[in-house]
N, C-alpha and C positions, 0 to 999 in steps of 0.2 A: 504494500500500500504506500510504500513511502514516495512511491515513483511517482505516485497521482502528485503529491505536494510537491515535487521536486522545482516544480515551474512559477509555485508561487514566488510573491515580493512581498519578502524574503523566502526562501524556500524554507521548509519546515517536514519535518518528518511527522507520519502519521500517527494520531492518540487516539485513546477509547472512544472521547466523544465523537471521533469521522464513524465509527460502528454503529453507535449508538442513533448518529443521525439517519443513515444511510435506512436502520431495522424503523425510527419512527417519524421520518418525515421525508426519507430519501425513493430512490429507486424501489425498492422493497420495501415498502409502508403498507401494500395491499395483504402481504402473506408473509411477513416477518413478525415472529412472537417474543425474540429474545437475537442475544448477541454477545461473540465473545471477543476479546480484541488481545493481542497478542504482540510485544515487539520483536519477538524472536523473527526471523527472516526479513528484517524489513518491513515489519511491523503485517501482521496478519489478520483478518475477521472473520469470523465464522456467524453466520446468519442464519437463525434456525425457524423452520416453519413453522405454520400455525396446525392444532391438534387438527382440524378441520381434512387435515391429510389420511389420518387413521381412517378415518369415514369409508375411505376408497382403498383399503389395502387388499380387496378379498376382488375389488376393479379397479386395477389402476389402470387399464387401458381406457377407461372413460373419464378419469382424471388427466390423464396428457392426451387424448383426445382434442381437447378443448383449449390445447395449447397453438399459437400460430408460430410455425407449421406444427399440424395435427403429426403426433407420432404415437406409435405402439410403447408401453410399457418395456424399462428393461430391467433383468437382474439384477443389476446397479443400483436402480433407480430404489427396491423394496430396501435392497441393506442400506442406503441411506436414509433413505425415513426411519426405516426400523436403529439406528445406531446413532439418527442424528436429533431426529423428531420430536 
């Protein structure tokens, strides 16, 4: 994340609150529930969804369905919910 701030005046390395904002007023404000921020690597975030995902774990083809572009469900996709969710 530090890369995003690099370009500010003055450049400034990334803090909790770029997570914080990002999970409640940012890009991901529709389906972020929480957030963790990290300066190990260059500072890191982790944005974790809303429970609202459980709903569709038994269909998750019709939860990324609805996504543009519509795609199928992948094995990836359950063990992340399931380990991040």
């Amino acid at each position: 994340m530090d890369g995003r701030f690099a370009a500010y005046d003055p450049p400034r390395t990334a803090i909790a609150s770029d997570c914080q904002f990002a999970c409640e007023e940012g890009w991901a404000k529709s389906w972020c529930v929480a957030h963790e921020f990290s300066a190990e690597s260059n500072g890191s975030c982790k944005l974790f969804t809303a429970p609202h995902l459980h709903d569709h774990k038994t269909n998750l083809n019709h939860y990324y369905a609805a996504l543009n572009p519509p795609r199928a469900a992948r094995e990836a996709d359950c063990m992340f919910i399931c380990t991040n969710a």
